[in-house]
Steps between C-alpha positions, in 0.01 A plus 500: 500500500629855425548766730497861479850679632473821665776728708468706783370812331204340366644429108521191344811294447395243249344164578616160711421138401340317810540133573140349492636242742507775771294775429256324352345229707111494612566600886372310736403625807540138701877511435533853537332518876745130575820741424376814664379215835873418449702776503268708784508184727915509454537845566267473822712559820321231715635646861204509660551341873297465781639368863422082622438439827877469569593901389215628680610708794331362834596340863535082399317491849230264539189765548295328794524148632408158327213387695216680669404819293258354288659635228711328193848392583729766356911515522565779335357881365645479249249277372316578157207498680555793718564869384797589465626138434649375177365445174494125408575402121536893420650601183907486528779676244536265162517534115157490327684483179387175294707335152346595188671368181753653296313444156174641696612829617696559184157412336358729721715751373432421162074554573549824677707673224213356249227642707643840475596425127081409473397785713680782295714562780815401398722796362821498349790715535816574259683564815459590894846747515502845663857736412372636908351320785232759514150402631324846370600390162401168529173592642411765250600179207263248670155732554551572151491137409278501761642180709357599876555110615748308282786224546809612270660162427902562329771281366788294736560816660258857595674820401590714826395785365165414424456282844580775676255713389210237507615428896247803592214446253216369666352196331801443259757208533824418331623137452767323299350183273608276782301615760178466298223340693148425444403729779611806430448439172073476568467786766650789238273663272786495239770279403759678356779293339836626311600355238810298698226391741296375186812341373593369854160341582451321211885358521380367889185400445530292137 
C-alpha cells in the first residue's frame, strides 16, 4: 500500500511503499487487548503489603485466662479476629507480569500499526530533525499539522534536537523503532512514522 510523505512544515515529500504484511492486516481487537493485558500487567509495580499476624505490633500476652470467662479461648491480639490484629492471606509484594509469546506480541505489533493504517491515522514523515532543540518551534509545526495527541515513532536512533523539544509538549511522545509497542501505539490519536522508522519496522517485523 502507498503512503503519502509529508515534512514538518506541512509539504509533501513524495510517496512510501508500505508492506501489506504490516500495515495492512484486518486488526483484531482479541489480540490487540492480549498485548496491551501483557505489557500493563508487566509494568504493574505489585508492592502492595499488608502486615500477618506476626508484624503486627501488640503484647504476645495471653489476654485473660483459659478457663472460666465464658468467652472463646484466645492467645494472642494479634489475632485476625480482633481490631487491630493482622490481616490473614492479605495481598503481599510480587510480579503480576505473565509470558506472552514472541510471535504474539510482535503480531500484536503488526495489528496495531494496521489499525492506525485502517483508521487514517497513520502519517508519514520525510524526517523528524530540528537544526535547534526549540519547543516554540516545534509547537507552532505540530498545531499546524494539527497533531494535539500523537506518538512520533523514528529510526534506530531519535534526533536530540527534536526530543528535546517534544520533552515539554503535552500529549506528544518520541520513540526510536525499537521501543514500539502496541500500547502506545493505540492510546495516540496519531501515529507518526519517519521514513527510517518505516524502513526499521518493516526490517523487525517481516
Amino acid at each position: 500500500m502507498k503512503a503519502d510523505v509529508i515534512k514538518l512544515d506541512s509539504k509533501k515529500a513524495g510517496s512510501i511503499e508500505l508492506s501489506d504484511e504490516v500495515f495492512g492486516l484486518e486488526p483484531r481487537a482479541d489480540i490487540l487487548h492480549r498485548v496491551v493485558r501483557y505489557q500493563l500487567a508487566k509494568r504493574q509495580q505489585g508492592t502492595h503489603k499488608v502486615k500477618t499476624r506476626s508484624e503486627t505490633s501488640y503484647s504476645t500476652k495471653k489476654i485473660y485466662r483459659q478457663k472460666g470467662t465464658g468467652g472463646a479461648r484466645h492467645g494472642d491480639r494479634n489475632a485476625p479476629i480482633f481490631r487491630k490484629g493482622g490481616i490473614y492471606k492479605g495481598p503481599t509484594p510480587r510480579s503480576h507480569a505473565h509470558d506472552l509469546p514472541k510471535k504474539f506480541r510482535a503480531l500484536g505489533l503488526k495489528h496495531a500499526l494496521s489499525a492506525k493504517a485502517t483508521a487514517g491515522e497513520l502519517i508519514v514523515l520525510d524526517a523528524a530533525e530540528l537544526k535547534e532543540g526549540k519547543t516554540k518551534e516545534l509547537a507552532t509545526a505540530l498545531k499546524a499539522l494539527g497533531w494535539t495527541k500523537a506518538l512520533v515513532i523514528d529510526g534506530a536512533e531519535v534526533n536530540e534536537a527534536f526530543a528535546r523539544a517534544a520533552r515539554n509538549i503535552d500529549g506528544i511522545d518520541v520513540l526510536p523503532s525499537i521501543g514500539a509497542n502496541v500500547y502506545d501505539i493505540l492510546r495516540r490519536d496519531q501515529l507518526v512514522i519517519t521514513k527510517a522508522g518505516v524502513e526499521a519496522l518493516e526490517a523487525r517485523l517481516k
